[in-house]
N, C-alpha and C positions, 0 to 999 in steps of 0.2 A: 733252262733258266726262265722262259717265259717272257713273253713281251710286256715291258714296265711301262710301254708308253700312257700315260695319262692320259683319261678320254675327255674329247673336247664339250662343251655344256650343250651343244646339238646334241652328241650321242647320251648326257649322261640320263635325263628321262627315258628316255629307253632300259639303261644300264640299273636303274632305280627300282622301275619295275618289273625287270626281271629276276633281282635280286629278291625283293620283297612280296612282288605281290604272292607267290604261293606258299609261301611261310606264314603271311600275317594273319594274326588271329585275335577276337576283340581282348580288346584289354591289354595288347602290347604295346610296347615304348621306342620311342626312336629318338637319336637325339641327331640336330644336323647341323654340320658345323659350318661355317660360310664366309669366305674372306675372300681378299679384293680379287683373287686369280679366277675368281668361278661368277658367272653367271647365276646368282642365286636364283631368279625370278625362274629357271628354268625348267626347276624342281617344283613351282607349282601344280601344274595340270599332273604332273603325278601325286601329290603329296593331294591335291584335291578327291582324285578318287580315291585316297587309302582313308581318309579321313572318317565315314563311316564306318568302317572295321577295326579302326586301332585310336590309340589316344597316346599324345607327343606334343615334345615339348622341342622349339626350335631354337638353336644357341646360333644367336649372331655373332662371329666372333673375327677381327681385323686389327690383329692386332702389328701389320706390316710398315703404315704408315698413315692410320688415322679410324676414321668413323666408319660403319657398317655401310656399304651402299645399298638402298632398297629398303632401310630400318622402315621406312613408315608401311611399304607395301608389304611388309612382311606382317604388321600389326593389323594390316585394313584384310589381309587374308586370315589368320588366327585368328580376329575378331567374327569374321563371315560364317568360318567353320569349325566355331566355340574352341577352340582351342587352346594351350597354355600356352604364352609365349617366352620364352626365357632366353634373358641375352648375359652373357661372358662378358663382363665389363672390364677386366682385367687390370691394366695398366690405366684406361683413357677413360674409365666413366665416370670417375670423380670430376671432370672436365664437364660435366653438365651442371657445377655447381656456377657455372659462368653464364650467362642469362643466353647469351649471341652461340654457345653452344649448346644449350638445354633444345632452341629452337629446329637446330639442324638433326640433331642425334635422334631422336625420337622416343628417348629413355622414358618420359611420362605413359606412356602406353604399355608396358610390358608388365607381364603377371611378374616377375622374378628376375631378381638383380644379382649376379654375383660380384665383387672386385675384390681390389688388392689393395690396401693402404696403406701395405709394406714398400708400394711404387713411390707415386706419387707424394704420398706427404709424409713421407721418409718417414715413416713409424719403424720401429727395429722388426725384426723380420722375425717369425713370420705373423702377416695378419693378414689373410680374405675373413670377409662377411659378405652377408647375403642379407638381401631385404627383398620384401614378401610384400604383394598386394594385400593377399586375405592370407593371414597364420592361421584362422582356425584349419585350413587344411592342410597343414603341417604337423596339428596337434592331434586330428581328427587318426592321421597315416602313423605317429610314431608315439603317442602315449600311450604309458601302461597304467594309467591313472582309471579307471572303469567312470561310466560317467556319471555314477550317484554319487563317487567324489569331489569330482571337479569344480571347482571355485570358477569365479571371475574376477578381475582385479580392478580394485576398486568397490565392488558388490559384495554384501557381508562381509563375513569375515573374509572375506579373497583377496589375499596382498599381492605382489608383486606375481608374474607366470611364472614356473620354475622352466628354465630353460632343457631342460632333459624332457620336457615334452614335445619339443619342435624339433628336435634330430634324432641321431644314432646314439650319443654319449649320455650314458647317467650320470658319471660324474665328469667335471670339466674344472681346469683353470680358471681364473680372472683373465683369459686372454684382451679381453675387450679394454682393462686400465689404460693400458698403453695409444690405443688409440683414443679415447676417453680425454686422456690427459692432453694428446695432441691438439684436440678439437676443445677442449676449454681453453689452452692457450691461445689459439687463434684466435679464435671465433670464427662467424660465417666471412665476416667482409676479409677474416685476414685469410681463408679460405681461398677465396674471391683474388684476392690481391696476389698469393702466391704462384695461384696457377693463370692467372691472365699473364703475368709477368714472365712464365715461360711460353706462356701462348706467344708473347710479341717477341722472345728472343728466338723462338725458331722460325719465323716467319723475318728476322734479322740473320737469322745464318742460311736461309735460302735465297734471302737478296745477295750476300758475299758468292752463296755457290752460283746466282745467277750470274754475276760479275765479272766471275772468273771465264778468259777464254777455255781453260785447260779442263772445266768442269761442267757435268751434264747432269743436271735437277730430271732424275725418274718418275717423279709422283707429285701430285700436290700437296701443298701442307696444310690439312684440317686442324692435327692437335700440335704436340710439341717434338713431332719426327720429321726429321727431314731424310730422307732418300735420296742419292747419288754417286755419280763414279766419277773416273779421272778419264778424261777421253781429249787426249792434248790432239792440236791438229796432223795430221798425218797420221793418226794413229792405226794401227793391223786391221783391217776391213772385216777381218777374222772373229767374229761375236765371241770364240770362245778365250781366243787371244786376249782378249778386251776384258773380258770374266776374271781367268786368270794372273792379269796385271793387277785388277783391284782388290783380290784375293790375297797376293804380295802384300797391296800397297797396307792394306788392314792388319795382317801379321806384324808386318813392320813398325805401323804405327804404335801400334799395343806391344810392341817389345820393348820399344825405347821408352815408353814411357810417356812420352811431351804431350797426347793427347790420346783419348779413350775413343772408339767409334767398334759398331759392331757386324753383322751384314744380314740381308734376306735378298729374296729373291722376287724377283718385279717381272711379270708378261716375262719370265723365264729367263731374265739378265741377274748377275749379280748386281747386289747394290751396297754401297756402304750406307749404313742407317746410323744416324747420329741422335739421339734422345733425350731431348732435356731436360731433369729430373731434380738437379741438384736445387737446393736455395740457394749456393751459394753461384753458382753459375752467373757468370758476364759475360759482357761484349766483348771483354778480351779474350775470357776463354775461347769464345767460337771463333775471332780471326785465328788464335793458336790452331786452333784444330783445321779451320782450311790449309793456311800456310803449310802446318805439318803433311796434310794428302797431298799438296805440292809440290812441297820439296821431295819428300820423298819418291812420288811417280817419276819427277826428272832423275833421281838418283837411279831408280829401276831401269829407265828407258834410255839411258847415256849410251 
């Protein structure tokens, strides 16, 4: 079977370049993916000597309970050693349209944006987009335009870019309507006002889980996740014991109904993750949803 143990961020520069360094050859691509369990910073001093022999693009990507850790130094490194920097914004990076998280995240400095706006601003599913520092090398990598064609838009006769020159698809949908449509109804400030107002309701249902004796807050609350379990007093000393109750307590919750919550995994504990996404979410939804890990854990643990 092989030993699955996961290597700890001491061993993985080592593990890094021994995988890599006698494969890599100029002009190769590497993509690195980085969330809260990993010591990202550790993968520097290797990622710094592959740097002259290959060229890579780094995906920050945390999507367990909030914002990249190290986004800025991961940009002050890509910057040093011309690099691309590309972050996975997924769920949480529309949350930089908020001034007090644009600050923390570090999203102004990255070559390439990916997210979802099928998340956060409930557009119907499905919608990522990507935004680009520079498109011309986008256009430069996937146009079949030869370049005694190509226009510029706005210059001559050059209208609008036609979008089959920045990707893989010649022909495509109107995918973009829909979010289009989203973001004229709001506007920026309703933008703004949407996601601040799930920023301060989860940082409202991590005061009730602080509240609670019977409840133990895993993580801090950067965006709109809270992370936690049911850990009543006297409870099994037993970590996996502890795992497997809130493993229950999650099944159960999402059987009956009364509240949604879903889980990940934190410094190697189970955790129930609650995500606040909806518009239409209150302050009573989230007492519902404590109350429910509540009652239910006492129901389990009787």
């Amino acid at each position: 079977m092989g030993n699955s143990r996961k290597p700890s961020s001491s061993e993985l520069p080592e593990r890094v370049a021994a995988a890599l360094g006698p494969a890599v050859t100029p002009g190769a691509h590497l993509v690195a993916g980085v969330s809260g369990g990993l010591d990202s910073m550790a993968l520097v001093s290797v990622l710094a000597g592959l740097a002259s022999r290959m060229k890579f693009s780094l995906r920050a990507l945390h999507v367990n309970h909030g914002i990249s850790p190290n986004a800025g130094r991961w940009a002050d490194f890509c910057a040093a050693q011309d690099l691309w920097l590309h972050v996975d914004g997924a769920y949480g990076a529309i949350a930089a349209a908020v001034p007090e998280v644009a600050k923390r995240c570090g999203l102004a400095r990255v070559d390439s944006l990916a997210l979802d706006p099928h998340k956060w601003l409930s557009v119907p599913v499905e919608c990522g987009a990507v935004l680009v520092r520079d498109a011309q090398g986008l256009r430069d990598t996937f146009s079949f335009v030869p370049p005694y064609l190509r226009t510029e838009e706005g210059k001559g006769f050059g209208g609008l870019p036609w979008f089959s020159e920045y990707g893989f698809q010649q022909t495509r949908g109107f995918r973009a309507l829909k979010l289009w449509l989203v973001l004229q109804q709001l506007g920026r400030d309703g933008v703004q006002r949407h996601l601040a107002r799930h920023l301060a309701l989860a940082r409202t249902l991590a005061d009730l889980v602080d509240a609670a004796p019977d409840l133990e807050r895993l993580a801090p609350v950067e965006l709109s996740i809270v992370c936690f379990r049911y850990k009543p007093a006297g409870a099994s000393p037993d970590a996996a014991a502890v795992d497997a109750l809130n493993k229950r307590i999650m099944e159960t919750a999402q059987a009956e109904g009364r509240a949604f919550l879903t889980n990940t995994t934190l410094a190697g504990r189970f955790a129930l993750r609650a995500c606040v996404l909806h518009y239409g979410t209150t302050e009573a939804d989230l007492e519902a949803l404590v109350s429910t890990v509540r009652d239910v854990g006492v129901r389990l643990t009787r």
